[in-house]
Backbone bond lengths (Angstrom), bond angles and torsions (degrees), N, CA, C in turn:
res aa  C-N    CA-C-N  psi(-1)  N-CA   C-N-CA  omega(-1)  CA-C   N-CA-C  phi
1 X - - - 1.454 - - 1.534 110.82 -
2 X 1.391 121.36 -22.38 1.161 120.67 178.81 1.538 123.25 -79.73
3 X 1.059 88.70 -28.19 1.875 117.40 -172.99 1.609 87.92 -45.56
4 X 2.016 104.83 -54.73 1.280 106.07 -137.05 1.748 92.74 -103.53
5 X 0.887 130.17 -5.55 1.565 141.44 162.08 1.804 91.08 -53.87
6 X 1.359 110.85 -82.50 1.315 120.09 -179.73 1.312 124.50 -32.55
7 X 1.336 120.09 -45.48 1.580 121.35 -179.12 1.331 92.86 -81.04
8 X 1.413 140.39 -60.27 1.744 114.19 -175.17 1.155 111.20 -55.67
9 X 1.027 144.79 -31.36 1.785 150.58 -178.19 1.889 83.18 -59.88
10 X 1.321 114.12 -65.17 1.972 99.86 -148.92 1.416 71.06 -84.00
11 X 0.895 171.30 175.98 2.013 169.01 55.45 1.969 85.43 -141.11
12 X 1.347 130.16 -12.98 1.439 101.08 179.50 1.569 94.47 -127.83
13 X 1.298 98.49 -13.58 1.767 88.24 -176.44 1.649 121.13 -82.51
14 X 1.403 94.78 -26.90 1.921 120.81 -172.14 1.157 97.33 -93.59
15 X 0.930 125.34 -96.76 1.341 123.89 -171.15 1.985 128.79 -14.71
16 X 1.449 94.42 -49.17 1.572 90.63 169.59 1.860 114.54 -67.22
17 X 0.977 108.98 -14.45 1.438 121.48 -176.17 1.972 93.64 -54.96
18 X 1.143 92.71 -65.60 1.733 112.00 -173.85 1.844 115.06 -33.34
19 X 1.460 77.84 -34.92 1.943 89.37 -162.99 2.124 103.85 -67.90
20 X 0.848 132.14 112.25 1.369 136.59 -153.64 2.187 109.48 -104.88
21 X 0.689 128.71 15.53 1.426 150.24 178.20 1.752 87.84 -40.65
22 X 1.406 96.90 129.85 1.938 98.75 151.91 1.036 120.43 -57.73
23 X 1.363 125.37 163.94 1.112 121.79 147.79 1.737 139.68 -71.23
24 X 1.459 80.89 -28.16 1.752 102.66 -168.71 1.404 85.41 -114.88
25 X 1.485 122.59 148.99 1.506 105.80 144.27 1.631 95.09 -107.04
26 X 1.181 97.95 151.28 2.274 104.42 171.22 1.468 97.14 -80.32
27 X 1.649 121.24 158.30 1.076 124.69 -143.18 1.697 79.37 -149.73
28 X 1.518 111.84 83.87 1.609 123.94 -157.39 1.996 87.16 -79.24
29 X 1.084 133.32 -39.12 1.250 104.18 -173.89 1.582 114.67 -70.94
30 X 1.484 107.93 -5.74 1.988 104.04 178.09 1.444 95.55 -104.66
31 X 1.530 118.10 4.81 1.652 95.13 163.97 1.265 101.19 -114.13
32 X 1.642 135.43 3.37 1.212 109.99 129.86 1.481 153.06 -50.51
33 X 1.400 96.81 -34.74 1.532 116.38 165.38 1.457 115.50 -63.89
34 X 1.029 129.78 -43.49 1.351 148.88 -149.46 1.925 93.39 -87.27
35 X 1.553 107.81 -37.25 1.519 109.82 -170.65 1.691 98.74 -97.77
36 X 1.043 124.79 -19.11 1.600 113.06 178.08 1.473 94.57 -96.03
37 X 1.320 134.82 -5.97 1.571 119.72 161.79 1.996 109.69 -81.04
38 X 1.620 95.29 -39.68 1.629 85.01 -154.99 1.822 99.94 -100.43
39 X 1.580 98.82 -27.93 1.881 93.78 -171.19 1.452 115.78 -97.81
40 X 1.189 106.03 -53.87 1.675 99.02 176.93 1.077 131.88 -41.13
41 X 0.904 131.00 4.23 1.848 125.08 165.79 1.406 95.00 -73.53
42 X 1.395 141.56 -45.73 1.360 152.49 -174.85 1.776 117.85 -90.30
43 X 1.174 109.48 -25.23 1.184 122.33 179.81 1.540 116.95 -142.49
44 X 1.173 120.27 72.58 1.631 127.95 174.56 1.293 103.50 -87.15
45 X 1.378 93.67 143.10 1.729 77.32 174.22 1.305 123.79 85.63
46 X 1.109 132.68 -11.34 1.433 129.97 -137.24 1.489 139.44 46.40
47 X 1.189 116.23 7.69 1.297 148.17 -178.29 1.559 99.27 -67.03
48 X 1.181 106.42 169.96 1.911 126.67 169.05 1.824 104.40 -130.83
49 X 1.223 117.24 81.62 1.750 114.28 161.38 1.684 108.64 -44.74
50 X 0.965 147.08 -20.81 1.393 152.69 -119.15 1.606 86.72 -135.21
51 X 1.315 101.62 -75.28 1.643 111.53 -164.75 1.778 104.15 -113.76
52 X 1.101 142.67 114.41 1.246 126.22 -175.01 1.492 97.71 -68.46
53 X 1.182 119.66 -61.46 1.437 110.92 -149.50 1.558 102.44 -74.39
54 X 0.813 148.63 -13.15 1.516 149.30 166.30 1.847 121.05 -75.11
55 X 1.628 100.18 55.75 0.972 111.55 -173.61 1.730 134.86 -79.08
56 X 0.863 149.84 164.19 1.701 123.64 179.28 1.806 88.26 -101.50
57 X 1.101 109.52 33.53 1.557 98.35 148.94 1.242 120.35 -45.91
58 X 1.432 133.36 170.65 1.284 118.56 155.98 1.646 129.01 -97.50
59 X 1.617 101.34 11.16 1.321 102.55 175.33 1.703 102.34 -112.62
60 X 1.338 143.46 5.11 0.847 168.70 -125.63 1.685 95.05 -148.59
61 X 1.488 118.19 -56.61 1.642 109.08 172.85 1.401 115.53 -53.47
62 X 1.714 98.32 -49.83 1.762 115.25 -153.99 2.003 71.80 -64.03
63 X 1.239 131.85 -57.83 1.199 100.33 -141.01 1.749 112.04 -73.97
64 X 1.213 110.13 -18.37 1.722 114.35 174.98 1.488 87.18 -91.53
65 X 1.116 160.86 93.14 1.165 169.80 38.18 1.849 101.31 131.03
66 X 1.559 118.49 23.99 1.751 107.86 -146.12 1.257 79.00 -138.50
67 X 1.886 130.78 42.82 1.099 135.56 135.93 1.966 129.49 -55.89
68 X 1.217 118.78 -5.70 1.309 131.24 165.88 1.564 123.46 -96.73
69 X 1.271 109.15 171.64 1.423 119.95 168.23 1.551 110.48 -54.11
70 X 1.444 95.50 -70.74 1.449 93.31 -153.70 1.580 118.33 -78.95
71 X 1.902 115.91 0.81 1.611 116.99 142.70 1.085 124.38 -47.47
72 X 1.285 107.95 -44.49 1.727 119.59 -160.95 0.763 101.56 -73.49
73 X 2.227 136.09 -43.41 1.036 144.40 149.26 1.219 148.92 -39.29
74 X 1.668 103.67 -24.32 1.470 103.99 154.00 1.507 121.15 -101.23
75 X 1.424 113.71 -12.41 1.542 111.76 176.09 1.876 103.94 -80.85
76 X 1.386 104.57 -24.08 1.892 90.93 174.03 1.883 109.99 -75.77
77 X 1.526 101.06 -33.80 1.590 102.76 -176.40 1.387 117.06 -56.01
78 X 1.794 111.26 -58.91 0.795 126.48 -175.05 1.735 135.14 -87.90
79 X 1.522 97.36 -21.76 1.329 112.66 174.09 1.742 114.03 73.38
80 X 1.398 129.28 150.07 1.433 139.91 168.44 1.323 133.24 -137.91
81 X 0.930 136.51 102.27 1.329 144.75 164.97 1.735 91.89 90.34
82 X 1.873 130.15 -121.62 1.073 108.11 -154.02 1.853 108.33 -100.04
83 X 1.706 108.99 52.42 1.116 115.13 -171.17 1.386 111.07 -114.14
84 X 0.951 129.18 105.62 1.769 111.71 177.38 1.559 127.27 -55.15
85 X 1.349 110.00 146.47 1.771 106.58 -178.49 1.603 97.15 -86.12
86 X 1.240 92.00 136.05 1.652 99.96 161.29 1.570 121.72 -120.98
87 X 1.333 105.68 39.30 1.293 98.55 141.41 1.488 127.06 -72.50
88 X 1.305 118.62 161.27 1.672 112.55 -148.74 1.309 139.96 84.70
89 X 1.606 96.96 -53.07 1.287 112.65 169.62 1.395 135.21 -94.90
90 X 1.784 109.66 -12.37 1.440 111.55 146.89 1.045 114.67 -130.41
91 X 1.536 123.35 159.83 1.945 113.30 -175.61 1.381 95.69 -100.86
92 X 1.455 97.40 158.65 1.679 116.94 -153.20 1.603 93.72 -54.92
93 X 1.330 126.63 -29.73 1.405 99.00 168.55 1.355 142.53 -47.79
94 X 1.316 99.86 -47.42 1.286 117.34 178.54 1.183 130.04 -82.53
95 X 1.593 110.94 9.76 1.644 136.66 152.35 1.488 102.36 -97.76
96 X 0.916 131.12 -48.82 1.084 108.56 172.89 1.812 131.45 -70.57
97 X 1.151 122.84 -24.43 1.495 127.22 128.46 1.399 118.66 -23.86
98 X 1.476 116.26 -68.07 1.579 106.96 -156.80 1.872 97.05 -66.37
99 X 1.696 87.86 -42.05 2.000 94.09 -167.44 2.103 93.19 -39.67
100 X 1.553 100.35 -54.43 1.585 96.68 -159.53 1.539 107.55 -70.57
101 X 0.893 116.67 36.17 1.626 114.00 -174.57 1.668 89.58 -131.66
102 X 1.319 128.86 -73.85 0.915 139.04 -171.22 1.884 106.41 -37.93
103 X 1.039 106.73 -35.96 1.823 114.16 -168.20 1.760 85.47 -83.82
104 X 1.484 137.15 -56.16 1.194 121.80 150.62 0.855 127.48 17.59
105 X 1.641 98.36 -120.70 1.188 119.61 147.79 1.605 140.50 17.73
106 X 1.618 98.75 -88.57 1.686 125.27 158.28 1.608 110.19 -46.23
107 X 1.248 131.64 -24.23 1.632 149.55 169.26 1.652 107.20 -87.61
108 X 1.193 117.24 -17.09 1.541 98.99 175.38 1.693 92.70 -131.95
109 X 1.373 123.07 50.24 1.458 114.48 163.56 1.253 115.69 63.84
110 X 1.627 148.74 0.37 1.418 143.42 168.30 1.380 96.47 89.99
């Protein structure tokens, strides 16, 4: 009886562990919107007007290390050198939108 106490106990407790779902999903057509309102003046294209070589290419992320979400997510929040932070000015959703669009994006060539 214990055997089988034990296996229904780990069969509902383990098992959901396994199941891997986001939490958020990013919502890439409002971080398109969100990036032709707030980035493209600086980044059309995927380009850098500002910095050439600091491009949101995607070989250009991998090589400044801001091939992920949550780079992209702290360099839009927080901002670096001649980039403004927009925290404040967008809510973390809508950074996290632009971040998941931008990696997109950088994945299908601009």
């Amino acid at each position: 009886m214990r055997i089988l106490v034990a296996i229904v106990f780990l069969t509902f407790t383990l098992i959901p562990l396994g199941w891997n779902q986001p939490a958020i999903a990013a919502d890439l057509a409002n971080g398109a919107k969100v990036f032709s309102a707030n980035c493209a003046a600086c980044h059309v294209g995927g380009g850098n007007l500002v910095n050439a070589a600091k491009t949101l290419k995607k070989e250009a992320l991998e090589q400044y290390q801001m091939a992920s979400i949550d780079a992209i997510t702290t360099q839009v929040t927080n901002g670096k050198a001649a980039m403004p932070a927009f925290k404040g000015r967008l809510t973390s959703a809508q950074i996290a939108d632009v971040a998941a669009y931008v990696l997109d994006q950088a994945e299908k060539g601009w």
